[in-house]
C-alpha positions in Angstrom: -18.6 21.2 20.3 -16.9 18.0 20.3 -13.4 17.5 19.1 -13.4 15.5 15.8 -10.2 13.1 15.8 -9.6 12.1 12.4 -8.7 8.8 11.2 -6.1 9.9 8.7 -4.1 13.5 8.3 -1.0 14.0 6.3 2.2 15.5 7.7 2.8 18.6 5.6 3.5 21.9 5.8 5.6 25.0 4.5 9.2 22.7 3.2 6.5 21.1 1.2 4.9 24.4 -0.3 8.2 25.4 -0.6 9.0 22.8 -2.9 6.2 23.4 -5.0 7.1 27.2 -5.2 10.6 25.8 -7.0 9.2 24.0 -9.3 6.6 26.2 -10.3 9.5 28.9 -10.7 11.0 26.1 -13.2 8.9 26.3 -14.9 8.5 22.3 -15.2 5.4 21.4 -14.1 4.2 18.3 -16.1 4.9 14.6 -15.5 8.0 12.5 -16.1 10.2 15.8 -15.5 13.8 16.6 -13.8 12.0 16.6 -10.5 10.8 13.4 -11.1 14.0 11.9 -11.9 15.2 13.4 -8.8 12.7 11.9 -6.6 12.6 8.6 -8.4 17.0 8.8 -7.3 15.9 9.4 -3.5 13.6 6.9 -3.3 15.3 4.2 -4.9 17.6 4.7 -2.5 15.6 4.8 0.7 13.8 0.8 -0.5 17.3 -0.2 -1.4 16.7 -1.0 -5.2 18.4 -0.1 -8.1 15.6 1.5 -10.0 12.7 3.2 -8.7 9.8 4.9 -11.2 7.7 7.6 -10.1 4.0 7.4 -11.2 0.8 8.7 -10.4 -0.8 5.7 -8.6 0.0 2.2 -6.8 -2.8 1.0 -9.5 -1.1 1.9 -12.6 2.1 0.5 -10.9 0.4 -3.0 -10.6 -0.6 -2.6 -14.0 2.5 -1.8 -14.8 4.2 -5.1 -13.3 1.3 -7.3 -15.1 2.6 -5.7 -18.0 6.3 -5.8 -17.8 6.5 -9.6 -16.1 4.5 -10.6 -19.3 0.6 -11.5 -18.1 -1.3 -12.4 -20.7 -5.3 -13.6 -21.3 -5.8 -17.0 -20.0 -3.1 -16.5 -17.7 -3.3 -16.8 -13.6 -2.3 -14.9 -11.1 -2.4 -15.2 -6.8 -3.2 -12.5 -5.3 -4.1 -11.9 -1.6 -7.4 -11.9 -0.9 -7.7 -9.3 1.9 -6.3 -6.0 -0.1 -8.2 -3.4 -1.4 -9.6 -3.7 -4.9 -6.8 -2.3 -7.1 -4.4 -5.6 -6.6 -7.0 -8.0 -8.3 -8.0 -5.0 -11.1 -4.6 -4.8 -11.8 -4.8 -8.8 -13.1 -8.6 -7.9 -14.7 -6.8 -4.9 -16.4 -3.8 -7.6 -18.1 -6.5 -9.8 -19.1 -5.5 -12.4 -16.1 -7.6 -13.9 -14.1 -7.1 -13.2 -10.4 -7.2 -16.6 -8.0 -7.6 -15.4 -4.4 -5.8 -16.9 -1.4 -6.4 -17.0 2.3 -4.5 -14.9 4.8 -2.9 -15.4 8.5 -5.5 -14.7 11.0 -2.7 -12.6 13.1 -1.3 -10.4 10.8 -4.3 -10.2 7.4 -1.1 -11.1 5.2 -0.9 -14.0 2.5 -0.9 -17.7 3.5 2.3 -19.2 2.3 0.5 -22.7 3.0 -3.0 -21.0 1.1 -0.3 -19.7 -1.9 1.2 -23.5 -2.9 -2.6 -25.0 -2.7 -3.6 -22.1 -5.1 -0.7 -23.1 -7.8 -1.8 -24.7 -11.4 -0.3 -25.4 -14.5 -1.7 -21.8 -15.8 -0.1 -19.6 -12.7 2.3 -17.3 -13.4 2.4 -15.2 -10.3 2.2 -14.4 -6.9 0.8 -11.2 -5.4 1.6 -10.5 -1.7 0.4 -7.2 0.0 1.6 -5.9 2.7 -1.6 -5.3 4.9 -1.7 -2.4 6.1 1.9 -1.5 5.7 3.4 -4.8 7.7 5.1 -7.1 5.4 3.7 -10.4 4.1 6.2 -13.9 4.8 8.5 -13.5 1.8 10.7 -15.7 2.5 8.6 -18.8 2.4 6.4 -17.0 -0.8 10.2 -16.5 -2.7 11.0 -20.6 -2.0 7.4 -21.2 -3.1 7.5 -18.7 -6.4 11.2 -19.8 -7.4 9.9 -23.6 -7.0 7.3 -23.0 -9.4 9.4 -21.1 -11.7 6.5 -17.7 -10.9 6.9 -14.6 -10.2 6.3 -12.3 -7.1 5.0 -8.5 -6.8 5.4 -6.6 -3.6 2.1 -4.4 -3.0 3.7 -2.2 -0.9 1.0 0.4 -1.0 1.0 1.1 3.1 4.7 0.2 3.7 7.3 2.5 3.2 9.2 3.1 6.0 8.4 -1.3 6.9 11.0 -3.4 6.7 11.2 -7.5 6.5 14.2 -9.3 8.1 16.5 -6.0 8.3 15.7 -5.3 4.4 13.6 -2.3 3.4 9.9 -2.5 2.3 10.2 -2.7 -1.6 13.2 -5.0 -2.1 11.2 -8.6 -1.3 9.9 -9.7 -5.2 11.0 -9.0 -8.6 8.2 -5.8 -8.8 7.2 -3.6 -5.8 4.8 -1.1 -5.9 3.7 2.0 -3.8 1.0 4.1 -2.9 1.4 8.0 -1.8 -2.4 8.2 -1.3 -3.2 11.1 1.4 -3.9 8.1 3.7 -0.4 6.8 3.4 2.8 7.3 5.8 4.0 9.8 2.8 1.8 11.5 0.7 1.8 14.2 -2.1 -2.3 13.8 -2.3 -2.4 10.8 -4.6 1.0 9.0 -6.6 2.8 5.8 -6.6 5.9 4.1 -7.4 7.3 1.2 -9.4 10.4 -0.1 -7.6 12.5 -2.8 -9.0 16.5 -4.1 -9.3 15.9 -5.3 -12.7 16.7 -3.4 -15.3 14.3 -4.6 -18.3 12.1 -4.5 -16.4 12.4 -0.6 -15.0 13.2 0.2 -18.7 9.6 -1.4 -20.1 7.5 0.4 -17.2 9.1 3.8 -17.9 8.4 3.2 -21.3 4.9 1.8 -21.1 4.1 4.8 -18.2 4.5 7.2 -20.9 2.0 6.3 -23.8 4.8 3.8 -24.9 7.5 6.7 -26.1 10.8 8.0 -24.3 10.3 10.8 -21.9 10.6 14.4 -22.8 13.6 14.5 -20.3 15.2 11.6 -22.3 14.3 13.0 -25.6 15.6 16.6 -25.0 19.1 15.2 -24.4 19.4 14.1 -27.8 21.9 15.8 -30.8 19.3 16.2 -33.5 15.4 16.9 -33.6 13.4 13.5 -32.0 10.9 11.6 -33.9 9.6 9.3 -31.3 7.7 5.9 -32.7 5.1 4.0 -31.2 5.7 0.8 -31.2 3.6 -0.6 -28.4 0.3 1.1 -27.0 1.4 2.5 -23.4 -0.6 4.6 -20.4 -0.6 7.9 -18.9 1.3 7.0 -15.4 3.1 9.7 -14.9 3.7 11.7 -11.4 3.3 15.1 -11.9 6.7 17.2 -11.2 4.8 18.7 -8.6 3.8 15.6 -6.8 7.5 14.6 -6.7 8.3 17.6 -5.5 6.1 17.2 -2.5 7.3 13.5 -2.0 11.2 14.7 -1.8 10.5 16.6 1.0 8.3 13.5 2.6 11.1 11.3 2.1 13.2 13.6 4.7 10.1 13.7 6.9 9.8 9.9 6.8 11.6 8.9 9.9 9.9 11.4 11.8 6.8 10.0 10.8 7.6 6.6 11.3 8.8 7.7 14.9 5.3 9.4 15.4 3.1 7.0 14.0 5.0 4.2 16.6 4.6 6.2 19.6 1.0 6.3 18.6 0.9 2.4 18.3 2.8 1.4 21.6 0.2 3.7 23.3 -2.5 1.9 21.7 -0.9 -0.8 23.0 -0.7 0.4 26.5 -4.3 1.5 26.6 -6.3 -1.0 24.7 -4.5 -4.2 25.9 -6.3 -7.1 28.2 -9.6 -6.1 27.0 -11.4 -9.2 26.1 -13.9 -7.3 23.2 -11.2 -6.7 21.0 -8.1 -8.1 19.8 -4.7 -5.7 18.8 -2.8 -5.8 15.9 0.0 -8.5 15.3 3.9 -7.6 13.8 6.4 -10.9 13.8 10.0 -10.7 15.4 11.2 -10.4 11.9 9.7 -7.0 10.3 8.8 -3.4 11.5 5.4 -2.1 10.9 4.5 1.2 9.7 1.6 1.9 11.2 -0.2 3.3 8.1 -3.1 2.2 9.9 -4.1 0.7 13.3 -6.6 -1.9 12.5 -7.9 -3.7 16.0 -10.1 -7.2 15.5 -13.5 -6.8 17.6 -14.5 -10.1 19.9 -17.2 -12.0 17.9 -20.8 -11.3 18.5 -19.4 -7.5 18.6 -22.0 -4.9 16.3 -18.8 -3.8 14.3 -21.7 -1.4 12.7 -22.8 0.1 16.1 -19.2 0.2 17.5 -19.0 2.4 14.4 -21.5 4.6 14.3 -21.4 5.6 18.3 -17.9 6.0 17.9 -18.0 8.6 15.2 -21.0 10.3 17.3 -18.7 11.0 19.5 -16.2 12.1 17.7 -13.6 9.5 16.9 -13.1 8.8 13.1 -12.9 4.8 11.9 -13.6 3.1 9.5 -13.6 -1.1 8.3 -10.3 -2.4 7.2 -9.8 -3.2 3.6 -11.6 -6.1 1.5 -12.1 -9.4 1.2 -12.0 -9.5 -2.4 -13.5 -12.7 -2.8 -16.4 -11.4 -1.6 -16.4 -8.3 -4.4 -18.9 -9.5 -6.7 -16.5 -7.9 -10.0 -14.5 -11.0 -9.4 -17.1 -13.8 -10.0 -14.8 -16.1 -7.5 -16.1 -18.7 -6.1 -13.6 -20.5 -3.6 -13.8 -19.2 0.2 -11.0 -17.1 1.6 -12.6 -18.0 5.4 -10.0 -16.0 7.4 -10.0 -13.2 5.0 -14.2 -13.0 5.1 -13.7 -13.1 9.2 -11.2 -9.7 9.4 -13.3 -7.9 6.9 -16.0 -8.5 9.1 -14.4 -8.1 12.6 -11.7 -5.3 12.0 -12.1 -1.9 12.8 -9.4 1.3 11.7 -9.1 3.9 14.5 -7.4 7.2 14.3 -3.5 6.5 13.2 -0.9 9.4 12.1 1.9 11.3 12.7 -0.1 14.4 14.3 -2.5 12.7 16.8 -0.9 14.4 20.3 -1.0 12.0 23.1 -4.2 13.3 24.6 -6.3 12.4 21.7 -4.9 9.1 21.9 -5.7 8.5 25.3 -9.5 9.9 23.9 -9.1 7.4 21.2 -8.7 4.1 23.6 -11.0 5.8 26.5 -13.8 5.9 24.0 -13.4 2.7 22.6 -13.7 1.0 25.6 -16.6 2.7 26.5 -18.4 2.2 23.5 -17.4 -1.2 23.6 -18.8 -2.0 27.2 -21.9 -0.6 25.9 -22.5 -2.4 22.9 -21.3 -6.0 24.4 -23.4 -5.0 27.4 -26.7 -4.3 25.4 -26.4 -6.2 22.3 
């Protein structure tokens, strides 16, 4: 039978069911709990910002930052075009209307050039994502935003672990936002995170993530019996004690990971460089990429379809990249993102994680480039 090498796989194991065991013996299982608090504490500290809110996904953490930096109806915001869905919803969901930009042909992040021809007198904001965990150019996106007087939003969903000019993923705009999706670097199964260093603005999501009402960790603390008010109508974002539970124990697997997941890149590297069908991916001199996929752009004229298909017959998991969203018919838009349309066409996902061992790598490339040579050979 052939070997199945899958495109994703978390990096789990007994410390994690461990840590599950604890808290189940805490008795503590539900959201917004002591766990929580303790994971929000780590992880804070690992993206280098003052406040970090656990939550159960990256979507209601874009929500969230709609929310908190004060979107309203007839407001707009920029977002990325190539990112999966959730980053425009997260506009929809505030009543905005998302404007789509182009991204760099070499790295699938936002055009700084694409964001200032995008800006208008009803702008508010700027969302950047971090493609596939690498970070987008935030340094000419912050001289753009603070010119304009707008606002900027991380989606960080792939990068923990990245970093932009020395300075952790999560610490670039005045919101960032994470995903722990099994598909991610660091994973408790699904989850997110709200990171930020100002502190309205940490103080409104952790309010707003719990139907709009202190936390039961908050309340319990109190002298006298609480009576909590509602005073604004909030969500059900909260990470599960359990969930952060997991996550503690992935934030001291994290560098391991990150280790892993970079062997498995440079390998890539190695193996699937010079080949004229396909081209790899792209990091700057100024950021670390990490690696939450491995996203190769096939030569034009390539079947990205039948690439696909014979790859998976023979036992190598892959899958497209993410979205042009322009293209997504919920959004109704109407302006071109060109480059954006070209990778969402052209790129392919192969097998990245921390587990692959270096033979299935070397399967990995060996069988690309023969399925390749096929399909460029008989068209």
């Amino acid at each position: 039978m052939t070997e199945v090498i899958a495109l994703g796989q978390p990096t789990v194991g007994e410390e994690e069911l461990a840590a599950v065991r604890e808290v189940f013996a805490s008795g503590w299982l539900a959201g917004n709990g002591p766990t929580c608090r303790k994971f929000e504490e780590r992880f804070a500290a690992v993206v280098g910002t003052a406040h970090a809110l656990a939550l159960n996904s990256c979507g209601g953490g874009l929500h969230l930052a709609m929310e908190t930096l004060g979107v309203k109806p007839g407001d707009e915001v920029i977002v990325a075009d190539y990112t999966f869905p959730a980053t425009g919803h997260s506009v929809m969901w505030a009543g905005a209307k998302p404007v789509f930009a182009d991204v760099r042909a070499d790295t699938g992040t936002i055009d700084p050039e694409a964001v200032a021809a995008a800006v208008t007198d009803k702008t508010v904001g700027v969302i950047a994502v971090d493609a596939f965990g690498l970070p987008a150019d935030y340094a000419p996106l912050r001289e753009i935003t603070g010119r304009h007087g707008l606002f900027l939003v991380q989606d960080a969903a792939c990068a923990a672990g990245a970093t932009y000019q020395g300075v952790p993923a999560g610490g670039q705009g005045d919101v960032a936002v994470f995903s722990f999706h099994g598909r991610k670097g660091i994973t408790a199964g699904e989850g997110g995170a709200f990171v930020t260093d100002r502190p309205e603005l940490d103080t409104h999501a952790r309010k707003l993530h719990s139907y709009g009402i202190e936390g039961a960790v908050t309340r319990a603390a109190l002298s006298k019996l609480p009576l909590p008010e509602f005073d604004e109508a909030g969500y059900n974002y909260r990470m599960s004690d359990v969930a952060a539970a997991m996550m503690i124990v992935q934030l001291d697997r994290l560098p391991a990971i990150l280790a892993a997941r970079t062997k498995v890149a440079e390998a890539y590297a190695e193996l699937l460089g010079g080949s004229e069908l396909l081209t790899l991916p792209s990091t700057p001199d100024d950021r670390t990429h990490p690696w939450q996929s491995y996203v190769v752009t096939l030569a034009a004229g390539i079947d990205r379809g039948d690439v696909a298909m014979r790859l998976r017959e023979k036992g190598v998991q892959c899958t497209f990249g993410t979205y042009a969203s322009h293209l997504q018919p919920v959004y109704g838009a109407t302006s071109p993102c060109p480059v954006s349309a070209d990778l969402f066409a052209r790129h392919l996902a192969i097998p990245m994680h921390a587990n692959l061992t270096e033979s299935q790598v070397e399967t990995v490339a060996a069988t690309l480039r023969e399925v390749l040579s096929a399909v460029a050979t008989n068209p």
